[in-house]
mmCIF file of the protein (N, C-alpha, C, O) and its ligand, coordinates in Angstrom:
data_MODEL
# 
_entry.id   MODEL 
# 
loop_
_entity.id 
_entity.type 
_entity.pdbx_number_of_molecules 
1 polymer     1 
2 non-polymer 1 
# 
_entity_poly.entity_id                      1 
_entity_poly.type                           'polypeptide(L)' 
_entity_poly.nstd_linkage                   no 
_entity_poly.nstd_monomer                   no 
_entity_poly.pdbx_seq_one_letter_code       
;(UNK)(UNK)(UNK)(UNK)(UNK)(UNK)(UNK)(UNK)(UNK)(UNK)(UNK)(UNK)(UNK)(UNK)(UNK)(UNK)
(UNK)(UNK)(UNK)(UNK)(UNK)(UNK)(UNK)(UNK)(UNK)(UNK)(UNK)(UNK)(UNK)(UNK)(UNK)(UNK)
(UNK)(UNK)(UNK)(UNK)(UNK)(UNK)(UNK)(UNK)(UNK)(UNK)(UNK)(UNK)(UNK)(UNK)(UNK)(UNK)
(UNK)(UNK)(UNK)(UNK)(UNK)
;
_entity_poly.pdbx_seq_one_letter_code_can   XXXXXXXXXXXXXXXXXXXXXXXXXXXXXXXXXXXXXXXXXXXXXXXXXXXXX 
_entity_poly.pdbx_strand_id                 A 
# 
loop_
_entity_poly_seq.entity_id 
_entity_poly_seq.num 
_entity_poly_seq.mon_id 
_entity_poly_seq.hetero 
1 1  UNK n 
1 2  UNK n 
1 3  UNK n 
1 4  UNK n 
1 5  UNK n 
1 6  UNK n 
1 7  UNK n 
1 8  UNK n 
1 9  UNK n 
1 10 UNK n 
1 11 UNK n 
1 12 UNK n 
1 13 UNK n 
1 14 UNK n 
1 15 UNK n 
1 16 UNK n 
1 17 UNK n 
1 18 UNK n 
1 19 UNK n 
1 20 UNK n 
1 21 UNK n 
1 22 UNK n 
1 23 UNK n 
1 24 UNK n 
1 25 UNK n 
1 26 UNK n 
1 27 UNK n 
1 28 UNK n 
1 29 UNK n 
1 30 UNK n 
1 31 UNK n 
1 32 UNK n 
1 33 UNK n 
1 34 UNK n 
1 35 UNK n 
1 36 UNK n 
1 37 UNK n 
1 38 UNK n 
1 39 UNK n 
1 40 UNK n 
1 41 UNK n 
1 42 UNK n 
1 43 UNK n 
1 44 UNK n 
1 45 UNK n 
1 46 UNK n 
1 47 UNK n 
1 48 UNK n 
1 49 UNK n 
1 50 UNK n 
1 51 UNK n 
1 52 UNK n 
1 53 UNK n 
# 
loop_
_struct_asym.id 
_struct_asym.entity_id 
A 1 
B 2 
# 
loop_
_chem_comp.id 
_chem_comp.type 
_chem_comp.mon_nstd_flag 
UNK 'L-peptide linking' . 
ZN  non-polymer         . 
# 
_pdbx_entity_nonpoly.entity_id   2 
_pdbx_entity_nonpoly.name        ? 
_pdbx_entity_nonpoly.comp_id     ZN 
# 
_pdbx_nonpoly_scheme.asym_id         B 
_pdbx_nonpoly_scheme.entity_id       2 
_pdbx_nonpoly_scheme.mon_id          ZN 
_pdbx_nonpoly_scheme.ndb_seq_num     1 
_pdbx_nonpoly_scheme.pdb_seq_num     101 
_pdbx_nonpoly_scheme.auth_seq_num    101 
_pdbx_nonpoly_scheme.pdb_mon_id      ZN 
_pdbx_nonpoly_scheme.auth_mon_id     ZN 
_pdbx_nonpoly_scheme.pdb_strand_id   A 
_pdbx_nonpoly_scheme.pdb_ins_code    . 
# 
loop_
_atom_site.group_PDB 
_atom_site.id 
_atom_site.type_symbol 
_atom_site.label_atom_id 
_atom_site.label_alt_id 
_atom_site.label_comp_id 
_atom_site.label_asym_id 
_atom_site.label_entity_id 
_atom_site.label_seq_id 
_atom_site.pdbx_PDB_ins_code 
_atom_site.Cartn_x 
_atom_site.Cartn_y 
_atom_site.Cartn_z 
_atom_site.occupancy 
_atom_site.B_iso_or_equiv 
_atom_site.pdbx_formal_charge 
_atom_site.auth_seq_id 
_atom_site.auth_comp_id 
_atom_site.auth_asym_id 
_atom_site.auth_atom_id 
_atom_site.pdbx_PDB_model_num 
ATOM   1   N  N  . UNK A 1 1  ? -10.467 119.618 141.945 1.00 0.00 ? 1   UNK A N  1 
ATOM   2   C  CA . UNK A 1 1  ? -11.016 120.584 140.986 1.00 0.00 ? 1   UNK A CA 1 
ATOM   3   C  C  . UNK A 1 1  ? -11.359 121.881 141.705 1.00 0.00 ? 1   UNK A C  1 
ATOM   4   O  O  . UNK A 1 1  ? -12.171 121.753 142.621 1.00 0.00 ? 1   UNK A O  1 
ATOM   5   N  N  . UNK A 1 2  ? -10.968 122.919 141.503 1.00 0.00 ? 2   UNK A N  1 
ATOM   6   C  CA . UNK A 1 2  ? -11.266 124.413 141.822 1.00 0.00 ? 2   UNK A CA 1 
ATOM   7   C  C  . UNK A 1 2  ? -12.314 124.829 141.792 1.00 0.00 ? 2   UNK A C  1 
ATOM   8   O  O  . UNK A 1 2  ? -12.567 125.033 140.605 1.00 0.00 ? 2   UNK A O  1 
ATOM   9   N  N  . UNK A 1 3  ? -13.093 125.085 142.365 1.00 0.00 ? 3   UNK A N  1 
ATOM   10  C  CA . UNK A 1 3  ? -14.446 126.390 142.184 1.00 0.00 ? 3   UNK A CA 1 
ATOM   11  C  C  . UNK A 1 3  ? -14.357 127.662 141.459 1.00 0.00 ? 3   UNK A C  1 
ATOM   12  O  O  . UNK A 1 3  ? -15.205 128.168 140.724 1.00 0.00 ? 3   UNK A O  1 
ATOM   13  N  N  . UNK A 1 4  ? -13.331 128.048 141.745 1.00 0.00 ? 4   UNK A N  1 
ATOM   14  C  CA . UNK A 1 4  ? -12.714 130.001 141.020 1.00 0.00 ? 4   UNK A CA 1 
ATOM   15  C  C  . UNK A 1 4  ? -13.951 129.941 140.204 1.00 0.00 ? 4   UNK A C  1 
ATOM   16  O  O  . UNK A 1 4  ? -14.340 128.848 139.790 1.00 0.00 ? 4   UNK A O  1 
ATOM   17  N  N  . UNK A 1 5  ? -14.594 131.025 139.944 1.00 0.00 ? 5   UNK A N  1 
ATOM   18  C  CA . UNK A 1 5  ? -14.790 131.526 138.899 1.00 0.00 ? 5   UNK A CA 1 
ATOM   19  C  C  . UNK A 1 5  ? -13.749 131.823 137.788 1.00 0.00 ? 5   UNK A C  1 
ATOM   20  O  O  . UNK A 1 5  ? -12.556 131.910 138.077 1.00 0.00 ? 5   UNK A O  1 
ATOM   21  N  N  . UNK A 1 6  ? -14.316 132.020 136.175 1.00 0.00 ? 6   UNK A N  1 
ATOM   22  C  CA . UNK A 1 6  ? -13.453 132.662 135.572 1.00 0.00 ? 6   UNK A CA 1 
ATOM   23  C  C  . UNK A 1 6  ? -13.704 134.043 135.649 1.00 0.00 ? 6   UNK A C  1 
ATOM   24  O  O  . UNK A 1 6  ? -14.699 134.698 135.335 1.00 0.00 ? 6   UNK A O  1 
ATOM   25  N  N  . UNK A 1 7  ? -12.414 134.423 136.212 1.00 0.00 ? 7   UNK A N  1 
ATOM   26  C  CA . UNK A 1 7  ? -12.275 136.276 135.822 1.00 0.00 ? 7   UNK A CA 1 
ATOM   27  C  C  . UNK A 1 7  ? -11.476 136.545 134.530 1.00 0.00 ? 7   UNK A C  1 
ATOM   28  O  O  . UNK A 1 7  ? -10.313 136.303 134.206 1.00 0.00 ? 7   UNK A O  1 
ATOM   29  N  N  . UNK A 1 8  ? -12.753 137.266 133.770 1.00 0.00 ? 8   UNK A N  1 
ATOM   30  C  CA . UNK A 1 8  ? -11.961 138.087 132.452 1.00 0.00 ? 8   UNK A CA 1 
ATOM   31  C  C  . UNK A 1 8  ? -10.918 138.997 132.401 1.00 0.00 ? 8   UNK A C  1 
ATOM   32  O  O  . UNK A 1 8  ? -11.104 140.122 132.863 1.00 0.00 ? 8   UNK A O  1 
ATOM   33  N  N  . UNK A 1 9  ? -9.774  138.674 131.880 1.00 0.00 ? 9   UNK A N  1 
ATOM   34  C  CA . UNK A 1 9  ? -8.332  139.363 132.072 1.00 0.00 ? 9   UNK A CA 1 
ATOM   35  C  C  . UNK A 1 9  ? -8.447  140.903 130.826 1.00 0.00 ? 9   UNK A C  1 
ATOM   36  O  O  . UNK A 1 9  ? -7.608  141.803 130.878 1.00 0.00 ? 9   UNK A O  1 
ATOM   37  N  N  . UNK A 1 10 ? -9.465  140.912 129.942 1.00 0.00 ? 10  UNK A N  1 
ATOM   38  C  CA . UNK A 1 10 ? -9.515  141.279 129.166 1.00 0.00 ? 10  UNK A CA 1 
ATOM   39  C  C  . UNK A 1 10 ? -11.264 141.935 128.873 1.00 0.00 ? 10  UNK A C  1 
ATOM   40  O  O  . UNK A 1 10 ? -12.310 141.411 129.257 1.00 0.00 ? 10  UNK A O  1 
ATOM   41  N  N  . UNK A 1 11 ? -11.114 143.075 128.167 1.00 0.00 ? 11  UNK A N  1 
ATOM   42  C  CA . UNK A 1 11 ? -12.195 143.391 128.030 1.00 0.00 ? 11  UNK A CA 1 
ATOM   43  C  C  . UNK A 1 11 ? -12.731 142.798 126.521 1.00 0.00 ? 11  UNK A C  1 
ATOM   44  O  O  . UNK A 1 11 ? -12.057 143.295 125.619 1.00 0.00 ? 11  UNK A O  1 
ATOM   45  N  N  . UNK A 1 12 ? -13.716 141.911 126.054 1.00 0.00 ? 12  UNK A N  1 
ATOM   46  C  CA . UNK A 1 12 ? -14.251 141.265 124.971 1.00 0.00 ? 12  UNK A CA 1 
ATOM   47  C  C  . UNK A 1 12 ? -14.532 142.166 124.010 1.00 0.00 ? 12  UNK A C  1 
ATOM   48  O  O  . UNK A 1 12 ? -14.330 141.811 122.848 1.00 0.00 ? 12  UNK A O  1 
ATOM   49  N  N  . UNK A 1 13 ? -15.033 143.467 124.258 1.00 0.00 ? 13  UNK A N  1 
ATOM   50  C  CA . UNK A 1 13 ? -15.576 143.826 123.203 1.00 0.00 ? 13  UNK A CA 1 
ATOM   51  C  C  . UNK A 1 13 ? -14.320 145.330 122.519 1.00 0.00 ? 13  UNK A C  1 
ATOM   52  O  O  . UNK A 1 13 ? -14.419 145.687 121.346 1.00 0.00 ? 13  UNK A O  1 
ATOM   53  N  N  . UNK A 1 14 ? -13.370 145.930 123.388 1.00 0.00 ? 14  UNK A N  1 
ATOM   54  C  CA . UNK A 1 14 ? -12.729 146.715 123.353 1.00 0.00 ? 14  UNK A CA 1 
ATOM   55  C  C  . UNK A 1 14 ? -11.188 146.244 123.144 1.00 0.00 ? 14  UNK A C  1 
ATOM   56  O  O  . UNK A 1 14 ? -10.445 146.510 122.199 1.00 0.00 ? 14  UNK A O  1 
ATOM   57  N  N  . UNK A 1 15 ? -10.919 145.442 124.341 1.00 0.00 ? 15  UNK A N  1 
ATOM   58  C  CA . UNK A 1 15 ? -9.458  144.671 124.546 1.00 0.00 ? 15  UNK A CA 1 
ATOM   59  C  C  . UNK A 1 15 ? -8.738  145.793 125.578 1.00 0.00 ? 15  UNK A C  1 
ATOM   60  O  O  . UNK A 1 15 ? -7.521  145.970 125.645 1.00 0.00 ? 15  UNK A O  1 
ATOM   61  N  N  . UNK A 1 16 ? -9.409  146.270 126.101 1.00 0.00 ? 16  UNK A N  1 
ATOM   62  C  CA . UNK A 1 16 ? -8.614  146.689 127.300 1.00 0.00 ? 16  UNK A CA 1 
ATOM   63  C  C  . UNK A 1 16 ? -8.797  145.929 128.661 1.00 0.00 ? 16  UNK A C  1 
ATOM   64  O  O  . UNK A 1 16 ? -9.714  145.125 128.827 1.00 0.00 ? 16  UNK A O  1 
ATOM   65  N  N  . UNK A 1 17 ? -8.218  146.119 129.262 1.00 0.00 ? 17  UNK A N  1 
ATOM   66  C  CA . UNK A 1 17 ? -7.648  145.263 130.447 1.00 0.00 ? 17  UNK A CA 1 
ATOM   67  C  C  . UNK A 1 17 ? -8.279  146.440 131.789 1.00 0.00 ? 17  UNK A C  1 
ATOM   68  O  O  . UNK A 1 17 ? -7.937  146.142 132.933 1.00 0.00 ? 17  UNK A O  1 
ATOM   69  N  N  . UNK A 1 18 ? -8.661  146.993 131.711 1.00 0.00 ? 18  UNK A N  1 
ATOM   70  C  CA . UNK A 1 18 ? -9.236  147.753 133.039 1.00 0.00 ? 18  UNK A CA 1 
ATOM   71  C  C  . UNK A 1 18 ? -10.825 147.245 133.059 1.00 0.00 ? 18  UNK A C  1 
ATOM   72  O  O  . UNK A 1 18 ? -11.841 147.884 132.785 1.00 0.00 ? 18  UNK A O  1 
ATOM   73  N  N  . UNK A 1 19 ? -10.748 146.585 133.261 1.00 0.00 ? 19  UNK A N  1 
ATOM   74  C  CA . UNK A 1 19 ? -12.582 145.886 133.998 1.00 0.00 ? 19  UNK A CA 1 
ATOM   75  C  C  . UNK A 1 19 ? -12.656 146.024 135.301 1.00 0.00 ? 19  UNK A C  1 
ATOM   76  O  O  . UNK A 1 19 ? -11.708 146.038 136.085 1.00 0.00 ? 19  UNK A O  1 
ATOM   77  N  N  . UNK A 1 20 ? -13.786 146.127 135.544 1.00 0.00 ? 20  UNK A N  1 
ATOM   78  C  CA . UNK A 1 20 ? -14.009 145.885 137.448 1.00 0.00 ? 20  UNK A CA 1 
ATOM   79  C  C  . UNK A 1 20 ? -15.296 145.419 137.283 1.00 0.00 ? 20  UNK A C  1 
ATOM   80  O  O  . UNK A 1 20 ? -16.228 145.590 136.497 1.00 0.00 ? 20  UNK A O  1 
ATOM   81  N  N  . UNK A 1 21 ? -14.949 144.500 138.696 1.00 0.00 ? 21  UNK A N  1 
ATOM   82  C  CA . UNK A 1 21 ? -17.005 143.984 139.151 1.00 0.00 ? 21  UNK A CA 1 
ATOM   83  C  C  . UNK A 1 21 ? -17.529 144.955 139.113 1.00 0.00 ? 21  UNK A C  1 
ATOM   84  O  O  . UNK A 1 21 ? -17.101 146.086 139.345 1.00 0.00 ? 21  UNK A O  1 
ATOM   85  N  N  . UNK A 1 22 ? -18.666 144.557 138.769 1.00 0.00 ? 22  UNK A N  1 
ATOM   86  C  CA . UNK A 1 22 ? -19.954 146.001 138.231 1.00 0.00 ? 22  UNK A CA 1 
ATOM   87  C  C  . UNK A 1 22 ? -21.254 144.719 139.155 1.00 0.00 ? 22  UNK A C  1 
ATOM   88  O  O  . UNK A 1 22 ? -21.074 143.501 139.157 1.00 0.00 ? 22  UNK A O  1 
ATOM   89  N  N  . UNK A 1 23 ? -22.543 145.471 139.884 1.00 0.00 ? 23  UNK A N  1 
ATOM   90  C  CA . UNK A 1 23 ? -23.150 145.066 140.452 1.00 0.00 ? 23  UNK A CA 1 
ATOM   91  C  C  . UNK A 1 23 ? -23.338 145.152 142.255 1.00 0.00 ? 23  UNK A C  1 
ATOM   92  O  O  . UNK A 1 23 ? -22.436 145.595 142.966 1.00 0.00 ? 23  UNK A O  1 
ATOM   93  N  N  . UNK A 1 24 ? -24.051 144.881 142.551 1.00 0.00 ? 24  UNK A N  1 
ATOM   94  C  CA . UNK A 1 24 ? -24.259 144.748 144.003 1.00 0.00 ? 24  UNK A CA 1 
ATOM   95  C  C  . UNK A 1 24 ? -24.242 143.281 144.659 1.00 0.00 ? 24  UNK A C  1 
ATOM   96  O  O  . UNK A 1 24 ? -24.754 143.347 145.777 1.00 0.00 ? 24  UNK A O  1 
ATOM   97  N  N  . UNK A 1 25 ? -23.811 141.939 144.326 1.00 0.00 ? 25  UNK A N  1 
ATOM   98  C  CA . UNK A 1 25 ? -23.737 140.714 144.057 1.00 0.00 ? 25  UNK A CA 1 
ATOM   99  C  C  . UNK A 1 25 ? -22.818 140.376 143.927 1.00 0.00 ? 25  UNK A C  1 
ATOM   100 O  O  . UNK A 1 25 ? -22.909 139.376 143.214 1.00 0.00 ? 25  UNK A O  1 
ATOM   101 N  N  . UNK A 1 26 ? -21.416 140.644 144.279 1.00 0.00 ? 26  UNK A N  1 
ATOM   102 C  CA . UNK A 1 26 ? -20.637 139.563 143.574 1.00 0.00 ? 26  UNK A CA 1 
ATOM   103 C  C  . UNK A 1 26 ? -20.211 138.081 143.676 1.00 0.00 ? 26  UNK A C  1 
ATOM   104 O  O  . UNK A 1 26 ? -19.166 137.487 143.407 1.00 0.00 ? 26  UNK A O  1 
ATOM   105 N  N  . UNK A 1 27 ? -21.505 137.680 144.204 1.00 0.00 ? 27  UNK A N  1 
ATOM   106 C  CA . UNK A 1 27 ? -21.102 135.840 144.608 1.00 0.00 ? 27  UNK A CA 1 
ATOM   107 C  C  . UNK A 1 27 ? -22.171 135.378 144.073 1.00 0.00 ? 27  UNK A C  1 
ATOM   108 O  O  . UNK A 1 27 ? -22.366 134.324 144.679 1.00 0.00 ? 27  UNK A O  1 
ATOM   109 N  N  . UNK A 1 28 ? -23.331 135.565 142.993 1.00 0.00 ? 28  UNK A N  1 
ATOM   110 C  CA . UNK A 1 28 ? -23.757 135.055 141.889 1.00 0.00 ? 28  UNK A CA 1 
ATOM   111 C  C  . UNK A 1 28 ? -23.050 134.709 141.213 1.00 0.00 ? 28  UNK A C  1 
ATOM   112 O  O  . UNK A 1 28 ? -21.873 135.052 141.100 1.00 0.00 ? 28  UNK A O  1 
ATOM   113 N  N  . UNK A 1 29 ? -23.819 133.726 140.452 1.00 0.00 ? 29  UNK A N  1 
ATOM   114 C  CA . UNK A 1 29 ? -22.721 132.817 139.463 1.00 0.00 ? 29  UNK A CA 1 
ATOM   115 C  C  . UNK A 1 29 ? -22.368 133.552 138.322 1.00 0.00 ? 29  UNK A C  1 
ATOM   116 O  O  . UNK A 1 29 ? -21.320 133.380 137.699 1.00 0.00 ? 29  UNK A O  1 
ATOM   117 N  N  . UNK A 1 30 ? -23.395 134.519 137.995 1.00 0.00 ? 30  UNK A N  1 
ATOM   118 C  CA . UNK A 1 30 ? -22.757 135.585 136.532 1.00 0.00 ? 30  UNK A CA 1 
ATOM   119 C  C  . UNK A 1 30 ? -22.385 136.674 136.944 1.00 0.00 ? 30  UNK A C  1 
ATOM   120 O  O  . UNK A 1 30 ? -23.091 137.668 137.115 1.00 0.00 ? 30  UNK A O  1 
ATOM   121 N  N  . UNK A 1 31 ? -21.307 136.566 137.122 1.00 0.00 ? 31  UNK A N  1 
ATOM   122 C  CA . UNK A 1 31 ? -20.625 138.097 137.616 1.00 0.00 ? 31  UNK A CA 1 
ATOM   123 C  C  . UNK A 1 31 ? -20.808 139.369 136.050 1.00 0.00 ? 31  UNK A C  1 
ATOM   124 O  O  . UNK A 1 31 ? -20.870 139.281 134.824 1.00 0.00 ? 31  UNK A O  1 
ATOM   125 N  N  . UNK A 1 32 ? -20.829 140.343 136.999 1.00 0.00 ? 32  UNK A N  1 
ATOM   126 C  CA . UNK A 1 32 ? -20.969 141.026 135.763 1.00 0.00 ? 32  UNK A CA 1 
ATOM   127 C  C  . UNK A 1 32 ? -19.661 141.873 136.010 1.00 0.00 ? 32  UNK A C  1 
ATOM   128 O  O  . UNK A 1 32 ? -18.924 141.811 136.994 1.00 0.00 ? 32  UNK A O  1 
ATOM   129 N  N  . UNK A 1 33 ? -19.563 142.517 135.119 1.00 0.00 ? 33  UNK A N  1 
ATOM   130 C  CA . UNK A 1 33 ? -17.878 143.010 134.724 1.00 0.00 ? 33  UNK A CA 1 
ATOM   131 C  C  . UNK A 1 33 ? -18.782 144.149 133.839 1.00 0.00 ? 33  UNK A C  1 
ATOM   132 O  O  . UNK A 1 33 ? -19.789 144.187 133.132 1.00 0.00 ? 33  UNK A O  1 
ATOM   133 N  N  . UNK A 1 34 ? -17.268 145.437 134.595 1.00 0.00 ? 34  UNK A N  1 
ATOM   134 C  CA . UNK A 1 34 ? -18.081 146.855 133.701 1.00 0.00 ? 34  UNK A CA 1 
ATOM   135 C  C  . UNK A 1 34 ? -16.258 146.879 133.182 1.00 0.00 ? 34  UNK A C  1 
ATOM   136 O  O  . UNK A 1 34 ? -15.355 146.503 133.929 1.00 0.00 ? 34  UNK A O  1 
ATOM   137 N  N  . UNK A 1 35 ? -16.044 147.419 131.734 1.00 0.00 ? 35  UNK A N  1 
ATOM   138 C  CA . UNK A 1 35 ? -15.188 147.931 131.081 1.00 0.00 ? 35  UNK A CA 1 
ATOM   139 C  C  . UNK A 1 35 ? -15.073 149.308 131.236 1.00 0.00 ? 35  UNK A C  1 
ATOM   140 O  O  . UNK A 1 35 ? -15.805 150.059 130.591 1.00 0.00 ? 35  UNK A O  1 
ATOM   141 N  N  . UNK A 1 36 ? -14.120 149.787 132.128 1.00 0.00 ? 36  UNK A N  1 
ATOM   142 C  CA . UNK A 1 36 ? -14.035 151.050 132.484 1.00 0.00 ? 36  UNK A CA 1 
ATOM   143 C  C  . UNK A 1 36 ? -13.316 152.408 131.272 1.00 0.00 ? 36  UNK A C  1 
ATOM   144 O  O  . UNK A 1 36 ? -13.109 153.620 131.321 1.00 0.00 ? 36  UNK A O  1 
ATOM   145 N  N  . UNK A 1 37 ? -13.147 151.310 130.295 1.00 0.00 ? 37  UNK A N  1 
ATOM   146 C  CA . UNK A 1 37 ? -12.623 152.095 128.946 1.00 0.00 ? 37  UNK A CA 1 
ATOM   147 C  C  . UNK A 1 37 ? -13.536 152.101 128.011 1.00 0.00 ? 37  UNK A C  1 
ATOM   148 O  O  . UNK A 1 37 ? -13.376 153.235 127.560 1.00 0.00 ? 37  UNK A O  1 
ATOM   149 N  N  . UNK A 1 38 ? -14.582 151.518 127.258 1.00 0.00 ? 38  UNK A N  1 
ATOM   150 C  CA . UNK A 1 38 ? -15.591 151.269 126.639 1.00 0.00 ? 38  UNK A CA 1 
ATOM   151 C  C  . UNK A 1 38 ? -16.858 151.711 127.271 1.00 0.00 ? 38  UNK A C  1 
ATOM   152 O  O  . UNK A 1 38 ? -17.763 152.379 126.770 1.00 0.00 ? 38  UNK A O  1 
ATOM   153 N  N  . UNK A 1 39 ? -16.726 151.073 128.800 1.00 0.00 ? 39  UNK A N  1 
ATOM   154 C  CA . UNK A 1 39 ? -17.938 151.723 129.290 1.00 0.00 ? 39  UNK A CA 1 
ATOM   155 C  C  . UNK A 1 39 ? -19.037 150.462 129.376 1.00 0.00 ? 39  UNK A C  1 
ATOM   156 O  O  . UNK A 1 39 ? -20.038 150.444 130.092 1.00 0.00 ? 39  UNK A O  1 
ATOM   157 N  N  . UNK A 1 40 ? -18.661 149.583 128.609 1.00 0.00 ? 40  UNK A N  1 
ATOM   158 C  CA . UNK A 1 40 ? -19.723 147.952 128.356 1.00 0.00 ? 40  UNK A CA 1 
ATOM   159 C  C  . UNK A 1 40 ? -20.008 147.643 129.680 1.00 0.00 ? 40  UNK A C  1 
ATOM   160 O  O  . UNK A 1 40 ? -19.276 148.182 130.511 1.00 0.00 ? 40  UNK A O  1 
ATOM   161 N  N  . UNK A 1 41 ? -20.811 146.975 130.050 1.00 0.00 ? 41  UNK A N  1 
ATOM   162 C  CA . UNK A 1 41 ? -20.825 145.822 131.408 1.00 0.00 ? 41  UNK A CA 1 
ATOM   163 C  C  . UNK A 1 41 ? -20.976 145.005 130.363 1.00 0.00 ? 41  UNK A C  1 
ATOM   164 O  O  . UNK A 1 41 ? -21.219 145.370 129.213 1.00 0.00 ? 41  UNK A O  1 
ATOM   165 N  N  . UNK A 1 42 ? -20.739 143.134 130.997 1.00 0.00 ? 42  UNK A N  1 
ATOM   166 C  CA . UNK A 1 42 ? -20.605 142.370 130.327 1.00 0.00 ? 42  UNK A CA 1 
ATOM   167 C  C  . UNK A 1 42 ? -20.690 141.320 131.807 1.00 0.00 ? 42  UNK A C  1 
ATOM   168 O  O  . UNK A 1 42 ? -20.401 141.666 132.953 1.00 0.00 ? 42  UNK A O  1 
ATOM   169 N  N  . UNK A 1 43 ? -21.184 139.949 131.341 1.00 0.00 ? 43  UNK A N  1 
ATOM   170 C  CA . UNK A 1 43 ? -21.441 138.966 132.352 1.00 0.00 ? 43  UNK A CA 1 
ATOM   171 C  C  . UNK A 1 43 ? -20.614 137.736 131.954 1.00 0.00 ? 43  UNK A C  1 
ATOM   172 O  O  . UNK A 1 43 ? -20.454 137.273 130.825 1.00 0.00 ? 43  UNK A O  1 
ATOM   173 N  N  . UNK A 1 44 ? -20.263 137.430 132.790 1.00 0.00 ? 44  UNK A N  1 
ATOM   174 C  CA . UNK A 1 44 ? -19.191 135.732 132.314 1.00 0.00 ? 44  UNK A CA 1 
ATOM   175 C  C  . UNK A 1 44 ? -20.191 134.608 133.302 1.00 0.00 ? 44  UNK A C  1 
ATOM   176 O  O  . UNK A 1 44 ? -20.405 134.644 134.514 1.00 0.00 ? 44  UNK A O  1 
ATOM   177 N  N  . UNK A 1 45 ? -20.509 133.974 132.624 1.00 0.00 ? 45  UNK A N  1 
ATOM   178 C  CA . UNK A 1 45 ? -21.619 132.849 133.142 1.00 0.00 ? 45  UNK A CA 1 
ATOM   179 C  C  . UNK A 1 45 ? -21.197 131.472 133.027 1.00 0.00 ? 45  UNK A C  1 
ATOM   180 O  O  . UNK A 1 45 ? -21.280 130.923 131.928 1.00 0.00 ? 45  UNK A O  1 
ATOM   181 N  N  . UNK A 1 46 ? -20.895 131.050 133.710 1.00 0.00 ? 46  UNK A N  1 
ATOM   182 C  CA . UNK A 1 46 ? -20.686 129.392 133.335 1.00 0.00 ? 46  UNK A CA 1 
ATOM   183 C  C  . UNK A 1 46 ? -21.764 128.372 132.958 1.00 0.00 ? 46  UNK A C  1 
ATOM   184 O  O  . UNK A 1 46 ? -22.722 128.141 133.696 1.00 0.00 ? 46  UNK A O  1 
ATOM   185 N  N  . UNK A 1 47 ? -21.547 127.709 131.650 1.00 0.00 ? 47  UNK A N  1 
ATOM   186 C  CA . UNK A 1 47 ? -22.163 127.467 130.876 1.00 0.00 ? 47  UNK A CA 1 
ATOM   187 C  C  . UNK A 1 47 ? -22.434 125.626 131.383 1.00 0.00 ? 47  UNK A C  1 
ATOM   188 O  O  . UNK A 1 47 ? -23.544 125.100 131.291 1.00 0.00 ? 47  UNK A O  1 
ATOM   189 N  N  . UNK A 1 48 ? -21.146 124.860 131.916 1.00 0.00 ? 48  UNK A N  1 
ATOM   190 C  CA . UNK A 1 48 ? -21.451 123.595 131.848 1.00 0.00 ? 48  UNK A CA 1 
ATOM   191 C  C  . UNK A 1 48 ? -19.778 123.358 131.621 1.00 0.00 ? 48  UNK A C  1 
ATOM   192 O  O  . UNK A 1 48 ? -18.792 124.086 131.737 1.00 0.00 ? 48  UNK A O  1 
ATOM   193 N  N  . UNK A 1 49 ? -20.034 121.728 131.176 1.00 0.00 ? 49  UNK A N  1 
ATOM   194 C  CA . UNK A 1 49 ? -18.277 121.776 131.070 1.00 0.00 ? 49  UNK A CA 1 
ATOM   195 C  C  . UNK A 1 49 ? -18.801 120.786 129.366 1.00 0.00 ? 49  UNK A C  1 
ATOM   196 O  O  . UNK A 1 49 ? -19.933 120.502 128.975 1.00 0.00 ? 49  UNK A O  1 
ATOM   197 N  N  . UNK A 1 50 ? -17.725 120.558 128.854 1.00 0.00 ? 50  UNK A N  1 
ATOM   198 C  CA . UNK A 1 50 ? -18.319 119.456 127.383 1.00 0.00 ? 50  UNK A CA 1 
ATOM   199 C  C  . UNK A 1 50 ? -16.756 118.492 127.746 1.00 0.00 ? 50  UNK A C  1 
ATOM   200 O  O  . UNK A 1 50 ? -15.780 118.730 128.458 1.00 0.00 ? 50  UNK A O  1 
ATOM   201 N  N  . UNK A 1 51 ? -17.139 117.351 126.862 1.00 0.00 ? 51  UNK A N  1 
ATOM   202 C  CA . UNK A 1 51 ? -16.288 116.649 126.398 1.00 0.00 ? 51  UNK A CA 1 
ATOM   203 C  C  . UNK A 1 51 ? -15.617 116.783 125.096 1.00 0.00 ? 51  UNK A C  1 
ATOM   204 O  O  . UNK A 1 51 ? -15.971 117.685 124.336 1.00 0.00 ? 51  UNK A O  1 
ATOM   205 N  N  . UNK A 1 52 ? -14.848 116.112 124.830 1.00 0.00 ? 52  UNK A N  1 
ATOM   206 C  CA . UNK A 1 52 ? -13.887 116.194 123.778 1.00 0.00 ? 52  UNK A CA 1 
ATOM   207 C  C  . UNK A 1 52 ? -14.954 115.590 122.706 1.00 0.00 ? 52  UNK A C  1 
ATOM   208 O  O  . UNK A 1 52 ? -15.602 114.624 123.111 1.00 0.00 ? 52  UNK A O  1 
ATOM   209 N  N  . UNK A 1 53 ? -15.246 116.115 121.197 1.00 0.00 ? 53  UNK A N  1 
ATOM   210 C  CA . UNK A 1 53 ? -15.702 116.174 120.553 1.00 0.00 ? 53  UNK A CA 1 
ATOM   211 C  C  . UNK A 1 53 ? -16.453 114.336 120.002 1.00 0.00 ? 53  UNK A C  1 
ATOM   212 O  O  . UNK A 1 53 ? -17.186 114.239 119.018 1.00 0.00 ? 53  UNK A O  1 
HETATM 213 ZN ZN . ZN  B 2 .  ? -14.122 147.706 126.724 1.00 0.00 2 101 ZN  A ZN 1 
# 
């Protein structure tokens, strides 16, 4: 099983694709991500994993 983080390929709130790490941290577990077209920062946090329903 992999460690990776997920990196967002996509910006969530716009849909552009130019994001960059935003922060002074980037080996916390919530990376934060700035949308360099929108202008948003935004954090991807891992939540846990679930099972099948
Ligand atoms: Zn955006």
């Amino acid at each position: 099983m992999t460690t990776a983080r997920a990196v967002p390929q996509y910006c969530p709130y716009c849909g552009e694709d130019q994001i960059r790490p935003w922060g002074d941290d980037p080996d916390k577990d919530h990376a934060q991500w700035k949308c360099e077209d929108c202008l948003r920062v935004f954090e991807v946090r891992y939540k846990g994993t679930t099972g099948h329903d």
